[in-house]
Structure formats: structure tokens, C-alpha cells
N, C-alpha and C positions, 0 to 999 in steps of 0.2 A: 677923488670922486667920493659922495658922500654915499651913507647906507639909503636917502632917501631921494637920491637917481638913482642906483641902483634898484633900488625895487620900482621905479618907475619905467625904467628898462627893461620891456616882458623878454629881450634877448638878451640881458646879462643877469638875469635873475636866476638864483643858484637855490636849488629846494632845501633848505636848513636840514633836512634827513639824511641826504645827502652827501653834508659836511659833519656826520655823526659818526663817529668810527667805531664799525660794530664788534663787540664783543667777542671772543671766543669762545665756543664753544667747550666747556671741561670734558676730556677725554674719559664720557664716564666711569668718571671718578680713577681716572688713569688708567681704564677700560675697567673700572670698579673690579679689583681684583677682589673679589670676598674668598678668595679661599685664605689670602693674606689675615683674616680673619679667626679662621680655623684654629682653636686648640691642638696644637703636634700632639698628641699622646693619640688623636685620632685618626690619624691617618698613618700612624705606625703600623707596621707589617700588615698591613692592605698587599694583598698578594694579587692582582687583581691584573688582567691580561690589558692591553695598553686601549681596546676597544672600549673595553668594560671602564677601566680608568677615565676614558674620555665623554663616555656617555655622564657619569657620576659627577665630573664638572662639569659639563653642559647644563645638565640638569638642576644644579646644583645652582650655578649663577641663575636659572632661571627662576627658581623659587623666590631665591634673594632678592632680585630686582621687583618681583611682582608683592614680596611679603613687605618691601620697603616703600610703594608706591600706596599702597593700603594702612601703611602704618601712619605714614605722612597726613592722609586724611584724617588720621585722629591727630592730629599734633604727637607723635611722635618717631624718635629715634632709632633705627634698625638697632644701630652699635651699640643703646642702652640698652637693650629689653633682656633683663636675665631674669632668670628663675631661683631661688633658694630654696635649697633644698637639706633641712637639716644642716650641716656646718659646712657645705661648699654649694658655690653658685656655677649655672650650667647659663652658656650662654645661647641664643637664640641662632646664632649661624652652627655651633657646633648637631643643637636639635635638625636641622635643616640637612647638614650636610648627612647626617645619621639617617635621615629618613629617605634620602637622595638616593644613598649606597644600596640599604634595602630593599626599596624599589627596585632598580635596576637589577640587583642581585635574585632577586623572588623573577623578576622576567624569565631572565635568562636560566633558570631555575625550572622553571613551566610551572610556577606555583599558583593555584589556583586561590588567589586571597586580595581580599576590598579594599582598596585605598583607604580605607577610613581605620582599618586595622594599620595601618603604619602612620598614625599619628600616636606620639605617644605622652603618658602623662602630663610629663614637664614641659609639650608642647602647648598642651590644652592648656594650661596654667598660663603661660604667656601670651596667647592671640585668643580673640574672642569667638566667639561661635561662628559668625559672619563672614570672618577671614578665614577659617577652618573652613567652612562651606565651600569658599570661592576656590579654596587651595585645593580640595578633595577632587574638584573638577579638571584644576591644571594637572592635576596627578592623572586621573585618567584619561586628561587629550597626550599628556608627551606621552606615555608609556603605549598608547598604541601606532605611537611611531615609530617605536623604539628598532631599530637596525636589524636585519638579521644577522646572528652571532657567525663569525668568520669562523675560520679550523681553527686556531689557537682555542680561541671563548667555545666550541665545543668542546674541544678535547678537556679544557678545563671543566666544565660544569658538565660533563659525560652527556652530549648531546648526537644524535643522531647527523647524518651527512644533510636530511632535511629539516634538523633543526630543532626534534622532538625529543624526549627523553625517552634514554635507554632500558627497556622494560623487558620482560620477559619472554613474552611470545611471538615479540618483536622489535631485534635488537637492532637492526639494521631501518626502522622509521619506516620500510618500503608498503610495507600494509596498512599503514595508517596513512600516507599521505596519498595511496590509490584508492583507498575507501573502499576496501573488500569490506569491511563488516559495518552494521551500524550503531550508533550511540551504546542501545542497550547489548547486544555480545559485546562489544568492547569491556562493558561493566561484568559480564560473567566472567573474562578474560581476567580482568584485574583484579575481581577475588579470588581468582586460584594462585595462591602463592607459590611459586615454581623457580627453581634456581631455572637460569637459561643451559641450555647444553648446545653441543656441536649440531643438533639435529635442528634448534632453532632458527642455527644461521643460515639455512635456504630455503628463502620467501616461497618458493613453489613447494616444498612439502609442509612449510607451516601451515598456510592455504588450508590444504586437503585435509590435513589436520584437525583444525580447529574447527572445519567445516562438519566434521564428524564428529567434535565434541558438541558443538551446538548441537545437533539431529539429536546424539545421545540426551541431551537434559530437557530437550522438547519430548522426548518420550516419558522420562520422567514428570514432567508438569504436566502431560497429559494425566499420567495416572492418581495426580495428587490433584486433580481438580474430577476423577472420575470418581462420584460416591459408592458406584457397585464394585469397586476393588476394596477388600480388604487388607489394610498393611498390619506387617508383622510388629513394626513400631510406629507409636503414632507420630504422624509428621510434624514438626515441633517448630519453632522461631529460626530458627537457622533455614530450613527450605523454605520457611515464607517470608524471611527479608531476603535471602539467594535471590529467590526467584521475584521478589516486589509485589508479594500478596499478604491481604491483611492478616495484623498481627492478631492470633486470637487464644495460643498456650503460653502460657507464661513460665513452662518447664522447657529444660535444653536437655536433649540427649545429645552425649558424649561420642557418643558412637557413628553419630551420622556425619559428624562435623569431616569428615574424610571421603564424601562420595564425591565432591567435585572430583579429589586427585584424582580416582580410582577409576570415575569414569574416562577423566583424560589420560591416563594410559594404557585404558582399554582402545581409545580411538590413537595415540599414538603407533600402538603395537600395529595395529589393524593396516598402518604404514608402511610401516616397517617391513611385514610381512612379503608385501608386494615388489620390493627390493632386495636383486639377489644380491647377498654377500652383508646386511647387515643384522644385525644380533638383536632377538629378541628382549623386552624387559619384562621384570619379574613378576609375573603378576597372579602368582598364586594367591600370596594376602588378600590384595584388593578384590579375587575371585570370592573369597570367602563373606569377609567383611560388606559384601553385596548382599549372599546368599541370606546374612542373619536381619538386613532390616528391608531390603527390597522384597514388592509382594512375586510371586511367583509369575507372572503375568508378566510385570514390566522384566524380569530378568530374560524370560523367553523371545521378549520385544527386543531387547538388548542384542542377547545371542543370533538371530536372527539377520538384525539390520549389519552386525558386525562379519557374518560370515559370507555378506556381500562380497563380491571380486570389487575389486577397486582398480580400472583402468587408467594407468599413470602414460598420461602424454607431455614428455618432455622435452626442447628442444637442446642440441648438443652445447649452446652457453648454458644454461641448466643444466647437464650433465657435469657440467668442468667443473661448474661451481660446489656441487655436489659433491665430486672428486676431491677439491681442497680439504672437505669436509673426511670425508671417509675414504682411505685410500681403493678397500676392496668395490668400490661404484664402479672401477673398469669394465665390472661386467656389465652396466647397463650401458655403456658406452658400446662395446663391442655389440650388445642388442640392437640398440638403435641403429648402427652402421647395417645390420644382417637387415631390418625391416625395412628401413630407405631404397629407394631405387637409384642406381649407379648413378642417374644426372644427378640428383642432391647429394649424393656423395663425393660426387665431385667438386661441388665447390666449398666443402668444408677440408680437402684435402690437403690443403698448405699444413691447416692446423691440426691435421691428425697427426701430419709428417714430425711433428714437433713431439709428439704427445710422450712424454716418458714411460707409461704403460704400453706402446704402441707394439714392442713383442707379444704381449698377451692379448692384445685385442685382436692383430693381427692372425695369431694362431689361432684362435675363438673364430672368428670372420671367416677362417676359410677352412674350416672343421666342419663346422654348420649352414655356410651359406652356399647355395646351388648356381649361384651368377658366376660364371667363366670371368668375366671382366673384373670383379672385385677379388676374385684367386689372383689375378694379373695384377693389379694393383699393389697390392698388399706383400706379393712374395718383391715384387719389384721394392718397394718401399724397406722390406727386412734388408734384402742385398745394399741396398744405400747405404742404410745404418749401421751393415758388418754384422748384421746377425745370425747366427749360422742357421743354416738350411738344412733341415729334415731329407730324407732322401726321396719321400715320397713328392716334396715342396719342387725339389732339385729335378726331379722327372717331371711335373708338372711345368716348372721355367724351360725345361729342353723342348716341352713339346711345342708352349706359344710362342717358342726364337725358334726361327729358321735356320738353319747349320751355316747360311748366307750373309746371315744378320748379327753375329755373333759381335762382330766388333761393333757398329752401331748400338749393340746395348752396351755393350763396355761406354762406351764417351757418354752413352746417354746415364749411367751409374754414376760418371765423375762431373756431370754436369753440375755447376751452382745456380745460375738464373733458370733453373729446371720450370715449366710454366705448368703446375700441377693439373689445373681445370683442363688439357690438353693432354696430359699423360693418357686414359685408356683409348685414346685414339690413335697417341703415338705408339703405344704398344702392342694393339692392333692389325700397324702397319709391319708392324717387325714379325708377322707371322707368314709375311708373303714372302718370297725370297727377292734377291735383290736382281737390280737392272744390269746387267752382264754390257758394259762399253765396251763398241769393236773398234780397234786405232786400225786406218787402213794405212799401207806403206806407199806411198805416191811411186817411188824409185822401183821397187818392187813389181806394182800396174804395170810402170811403163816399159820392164826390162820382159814381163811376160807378152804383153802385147808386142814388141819388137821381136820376138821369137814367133812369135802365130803369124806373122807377116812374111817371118823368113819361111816357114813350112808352106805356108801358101804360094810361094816365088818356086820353091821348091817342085809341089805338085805341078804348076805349071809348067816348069821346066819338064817333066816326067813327060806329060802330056802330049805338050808341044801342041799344034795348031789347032787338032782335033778336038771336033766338041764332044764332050762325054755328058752323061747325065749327072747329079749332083750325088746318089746315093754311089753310084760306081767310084765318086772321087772318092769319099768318106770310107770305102769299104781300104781302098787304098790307103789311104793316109794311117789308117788303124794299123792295116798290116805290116807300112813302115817302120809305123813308132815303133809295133811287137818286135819286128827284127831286129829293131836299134838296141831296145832293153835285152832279148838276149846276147846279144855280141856284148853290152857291159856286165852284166851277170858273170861272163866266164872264167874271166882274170882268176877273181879273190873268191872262190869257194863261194859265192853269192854274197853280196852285200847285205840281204834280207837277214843269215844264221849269223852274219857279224851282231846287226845290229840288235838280234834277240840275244842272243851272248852278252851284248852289254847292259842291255836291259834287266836281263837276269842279274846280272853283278850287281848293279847298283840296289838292287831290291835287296839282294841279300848282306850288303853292305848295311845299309838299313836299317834292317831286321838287327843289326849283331850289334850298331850302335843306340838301339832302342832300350835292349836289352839291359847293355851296361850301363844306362841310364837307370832302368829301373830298379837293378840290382845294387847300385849306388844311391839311390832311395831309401831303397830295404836297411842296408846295412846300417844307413845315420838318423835312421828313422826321421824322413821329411827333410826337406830343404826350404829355405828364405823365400819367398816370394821375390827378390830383387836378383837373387844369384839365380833363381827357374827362369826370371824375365831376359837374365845375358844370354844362360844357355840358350832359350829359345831365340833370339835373335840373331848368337851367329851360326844359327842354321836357320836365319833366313826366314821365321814363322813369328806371327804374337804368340804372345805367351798361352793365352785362351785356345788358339789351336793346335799350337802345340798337344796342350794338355789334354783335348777332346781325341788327337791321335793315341797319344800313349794310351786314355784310356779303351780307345776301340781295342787295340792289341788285348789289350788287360781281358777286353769283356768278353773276347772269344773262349776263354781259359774259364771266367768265373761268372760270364751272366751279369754281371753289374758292373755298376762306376764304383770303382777301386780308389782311384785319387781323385782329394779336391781341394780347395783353398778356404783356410779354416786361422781367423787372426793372423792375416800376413806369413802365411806359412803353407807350404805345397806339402800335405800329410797321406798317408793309409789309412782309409777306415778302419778302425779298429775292430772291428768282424773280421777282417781282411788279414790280419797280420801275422797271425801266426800260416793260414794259407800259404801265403805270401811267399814265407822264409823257406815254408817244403818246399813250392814249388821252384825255387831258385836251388834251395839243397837239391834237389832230383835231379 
């Protein structure tokens, strides 16, 4: 068939585009690696976290492509364009990738600096204004997309958990990204140059803080914009750029260049104060160093605003965090637990249970506080943890356990899934005595009631056909039974003097092995808490009542509990022990 049937065939006609076999596409430029470009000597000891790395060739190819599509409009070559420079030549991807790094690094940085400032000389030498221009703009669209730095790229460039840098008055970023302060305190903030201390790291006393250094420097600007104050020196270039009022002395005193510190640890201290168990700072100097250039007015305004009470409301994560901070803080912890009401005390009770200061809080908490339920709590809580018990503590645990309930606090001591929020209700209950179960003996019923059947066949027998009235049978039946018991009475001397004779025995049996219990105490001063647990068992008792026996004995003789359980050990008060020994020697 020739080509001209074929085109007269509109159905075998093949569109010549068709039959044009398209090109591939270059994998730009085998995905245009330009870092392959790069002079090595620049990218040696790049220390640079893998985030930070990656951003820097993102960035970096993206210059490239856009500085290469620019150049082409001029007719020319990215790979040719260097710069000379005195006896070596710099090339145009090394300029690039140098300003790439900078970028990125100045972000992450939180440096506050113009894109147009990281173009540098030998830049400008090679690309013309036009392309500078257009590039200035690519610089400031990536960099405000630039990632938020992960943990590593903070930890490296010392950056806050919100991403800010690590400053003085706030180390932890938390004040800055809730915007307690605004623009201008921030600025009074950053020129007081201040190493940080432990006192910085808790957001809620820096707060109150810096709250009270502002107030203090607003006093001060009051008095340097009031012209009927006379000052002792005249206010000079340092408090009118401080404070952003016009310049108009062109002399600096020396001297003043130190009221910011002086004021801020006047409002520190002013803190401080209001927290028991932390330590004043020095501030005689600064008291002085006041008196010689402040007018007498603004010092009294100072004194004044400072000898305010400062009401600190903290809540108990604040407290802890505080704690990490300064160990002696336990005492506002044990504060707080006394002002709270037992329902909000209870559900922070898991985590008191934990708290390692918890003997001293606990002692503190029921020294000073008047709630029955928080004494319950709290002495309950020592016992868990094996902290020994005061005796006054020990009288006050006898009195909210019932003598019933004894063992029930035993299991409830050794309990582990303990459900705290429920403890002073459970302990509550353990003041009532307990539910007394009666097992009835079925065999027992029915051997009694077969016996009242026989009495009654009996009386009838007695009777016989005659009707009597019902009191006359019962008068009878009485006087049976009475003559039955004396005819058994008679035999053995009474059965009654038997069975007081062995009642007696046994008591005094008793009494003589209580004795040599106690006496074998004395002697080895205290026994194991596992060898007190055998002996009380095979005589038949737990160990805890056991032990509330002996000490009854004991308290007849001395008025108090003599033995107690002190580290796994059954001991003598130590008041007690030489007592003790007389009264065995006697």
C-alpha cells in the first residue's frame, strides 16, 4: 500500500506525532546533585545534627536550581561563574552552600538578622543585583518554613523544650510562650544581665518575681519623669535608654549603672521571704548603693511596696517542682496539705504516699493540723512506710482502731493495690467495732428440742388426765428440773467449785507463762518480729494481739505501752528498761 492510500484512508491514517518517539526526560541532572559540586574542605567538621544537615541541602539545592534558571536567562553557566579573589578562585555553589548553612544555623540560633546580611562579598561579585534581589526574597520565604528544631537540634544550639533560647529569667521557655509579660518588660528583662540560678527554674516564683521587679522600676520612672523630686545624682544616659526616654546628658554615672541588679534582688528577696526554709540574699550593698543616688521619696516608695505581704498560692505540682529545686520546700508542702480540706487531700494521696520527705510532712501535718481524719491518714501512711511511731502518734492509732479491728488494719498495712482516694473512709470504718458472726449447730437445735419434748411427755405423764392450768404446770416443771440439779450436785463436791478450781488454774497458769515471756524479753533485750509471730501462734493468737495482751499486763504495773514493734523487732521502750530489769529482779 502506498503512503498516498494511506493518507486517503481517514481509518488507517496514523498521526506522524505519534510515530515520534519521545524523549526522556534528564533526571535533573541525575536528580542535579550540586552538592557533588561543593569544595570538601567545606563541609569538613560540619558538626551539625542530621535535622540541621538536611535542612542545609534542602536549602541548598534550592538556591542552586533557582540561581541556575536565572543565570541561564543571561546566557550563562552555573558551573562556570567564579570569583577571583587575590591568588585563589571561590566558586559560586561553594558561596551558596556557605550562605545556606548560615541561614539555617542563625534560625535555629534565634538570631535576629536580614537576609541581605548573609550575602557576602564574593557573592555580590558574581550575581548581579537583580538576582541578589530575587534571591534575598527566596531566603526569606524558606526560612520561614523552616521546621521546628527536634530534641537533638535543641539540645545542640541550647534551645528551650518550646523551641526558644535559653535565657536568664527564663530557662525553661515557659514564660515566654504563655506571654505573661509584654515586648517592652521582656526588654527590661534582657538588660539585666543575671547568671540563672535554681530559683529561676520555677516558672511560678519567676512569675511573682519579675512581677515585682517591674512594679519596683515603674516606681522609679515615676520619680525620674516627676520634676518636684529632687535626686541626689542626676539621672544620666543609662536610665533614659533603660527606660526608652530621650537622650539629653551626654555624661554616664558609674554608679548607677547597678540599680537594675539591686532592684531585682530587692524583689527577689521580697520571695524568698515568703517561703519557709529558703535563705535570704545579701543585700546590704545594694541597700546602700540605693541610699547614695535614689531621692529619699522613691527609696520610701520602694520600702513601702516591698514590705507588702505577698500571698503565694501554689498548687501541689508546683510545690514538687519547687522541691527538685530546694530540698528544705517540704515545709510548704506540708502547709499546703494543713490548708486544703481532707476531700482535696485525698486525691493527691497516691503521690504524697510516694513523697520521700513524707516523715516530715507527715509529722508537721498532724502537729499543727486540727482534722481527726488527716492524724488518720497520715499516722496510717508512717505505719505503711515502717516509720516509727511517737508514743503520743501510737495512742492516737489505738484510739481510731477498735480492739475488734486490729487485724483488719494489719492486711489493710500490707495491702498493695491500696485504693488511696478511699482510705479515710476506710479508716473511718475501722473505728466501729466489728460484726460478731453466730454459726448456729443444727445437731445441737435439734438434740435440745428432743429433750423439751421428752420434759413435756413427762409432765404429762405427772398429770395424767387432769386438766391443770398452765402457770401450775411451769411452777412444776421448775421444781423438777431444781430437784434434778441437786441429786447431780451431790456426788463430786459440786460440779460448780470443780469447775472455778480449774478456771483458776488456768488463769494462773497463764499469768506464770506471760511472765516468762516477758522476762525472756528483758533478758535478750527484744526478740525478731518472725520468732514473736511462731510464739504467738502456737498459742493460738496473731501476733498484734498477742502483743496488746502482754502489753495490758505490763500497763497495770507501769501506766503505759511498754512493748512495741520498731524495724522488724519486738523491743522495750527505752524509758522502760531499766524499770523493767527492778521489776523482774524484785
Amino acid at each position: 500500500m502506498s503512503i498516498i492510500e494511506l493518507v486517503d484512508n481517514e481509518e488507517s491514517f496514523i498521526n506522524p506525532r505519534d510515530l515520534i518517539v519521545e524523549k526522556k526526560q534528564p533526571k535533573k541532572d541525575e536528580e542535579r546533585v550540586w552538592l557533588s559540586y561543593i569544595t570538601p574542605y567545606m563541609r569538613v567538621n560540619a558538626d551539625h545534627t542530621p535535622q540541621v544537615e538536611q535542612e542545609i541541602e534542602a536549602f541548598f539545592n534550592k538556591l542552586c536550581d533557582f540561581t541556575d534558571v536565572e543565570l541561564k536567562k543571561k546566557h550563562k553557566n552555573i558551573k562556570h561563574v567564579r570569583s577571583e579573589y587575590y591568588y585563589y578562585r571561590e566558586s559560586l555553589f561553594d558561596e551558596i552552600y556557605r550562605l545556606a548553612k548560615n541561614l539555617v544555623c542563625s534560625f535555629y540560633r534565634q538570631e535576629s538578622k536580614e537576609s541581605v546580611d548573609f550575602i557576602s562579598y564574593m557573592m555580590e561579585s558574581m550575581l548581579s543585583s537583580d538576582i541578589r534581589f530575587l534571591l534575598i526574597k527566596e531566603m526569606d520565604e524558606y526560612r520561614g518554613g523552616l521546621p521546628f528544631p527536634n530534641a537533638e537540634t535543641r539540645e545542640q544550639f541550647r534551645l528551650t523544650s518550646y523551641g526558644t533560647k535559653i535565657i536568664w529569667w527564663d530557662p525553661s521557655g515557659k514564660l515566654r510562650d504563655e506571654q505573661v509579660f509584654d515586648s517592652t518588660e521582656m526588654s527590661y528583662f534582657n538588660k539585666l544581665m543575671k547568671r540563672p540560678t535554681k530559683f529561676t527554674e520555677v516558672p511560678a516564683l519567676m512569675t511573682l518575681c519579675l512581677e515585682k521587679y517591674t512594679d519596683l522600676l515603674h516606681i522609679v520612672l515615676e520619680d525620674l519623669e516627676d520634676e518636684t523630686i529632687r535626686w541626689k545624682v542626676k539621672p544620666n544616659n543609662y536610665f533614659r535608654n533603660y527606660f526608652q526616654l530621650p537622650l539629653e546628658d551626654s555624661r554616664v554615672w558609674s554608679e548607677t549603672n547597678r540599680l537594675s541588679a539591686d532592684l531585682y534582688l530587692f524583689a527577689e528577696n521580697s520571695i524568698r521571704k515568703e517561703i519557709e526554709g529558703f535563705r535570704l540574699l545579701a543585700a546590704s550593698e545594694s541597700q546602700q548603693s540605693l541610699q547614695k543616688y535614689l531621692p529619699n521619696e522613691s527609696i520610701q516608695k520602694i520600702e513601702a511596696y516591698l514590705n507588702k505581704k505577698t500571698t503565694l498560692k501554689f498548687d501541689y505540682p508546683t510545690i514538687t517542682s519547687l522541691r527538685t529545686v530546694y530540698k528544705t520546700a517540704w515545709n510548704e508542702a506540708a502547709n499546703f496539705i494543713i490548708e486544703q480540706s481532707a476531700e482535696k487531700v485525698c486525691e493527691l494521696l497516691e503521690e504524697i504516699a510516694r513523697d520521700p520527705d513524707l516523715k516530715k510532712i507527715a509529722i508537721k501535718v498532724i502537729k499543727n493540723s486540727t482534722d481527726p481524719d488527716k492524724h488518720r491518714v497520715f499516722i496510717f501512711l508512717m505505719e505503711k512506710r515502717a516509720f516509727p511511731l511517737s508514743k503520743e502518734m501510737q495512742k492516737q492509732r489505738d484510739s481510731f482502731i477498735h480492739a475488734t479491728r486490729q487485724e483488719d488494719y494489719q492486711v489493710l498495712l500490707a495491702a498493695q493495690d491500696l485504693v488511696y482516694k478511699k482510705l479515710p473512709i476506710i479508716l473511718k470504718e475501722l473505728n466501729q467495732p466489728a460484726r460478731r458472726k453466730i454459726k448456729l449447730d443444727n445437731e445441737l437445735i435439734t438434740a435440745s428440742n428432743s429433750a423439751l419434748y421428752t420434759i413435756i411427755d413427762m409432765v404429762d405423764d405427772y398429770l395424767g388426765e387432769e386438766a391443770i392450768d398452765p402457770d401450775t404446770a411451769l411452777k412444776i416443771l421448775v421444781h423438777k428440773d431444781l430437784s434434778l440439779a441437786e441429786e447431780q450436785m451431790k456426788p463430786d463436791n459440786t460440779v460448780l467449785v470443780s469447775t472455778l478450781e480449774k478456771t483458776n488454774e488456768s488463769e494462773i497458769t497463764q499469768t506464770v507463762e506471760q511472765m516468762e515471756f516477758i522476762t525472756n524479753l528483758v533478758l535478750n533485750n527484744g526478740m525478731s518480729l518472725e520468732e514473736f509471730k511462731k510464739k504467738a501462734a502456737d498459742k493460738g493468737k496473731l501476733y498484734q494481739a498477742y502483743l496488746n495482751e502482754l502489753n495490758d499486763v505490763l500497763y497495770d504495773v507501769f501506766e503505759d505501752q511498754v512493748l512495741t514493734i520498731y524495724q522488724q523487732q519486738v523491743i522495750i521502750e527505752e524509758d522502760f528498761i531499766e524499770e523493767m530489769r527492778e521489776w523482774i529482779d524484785g
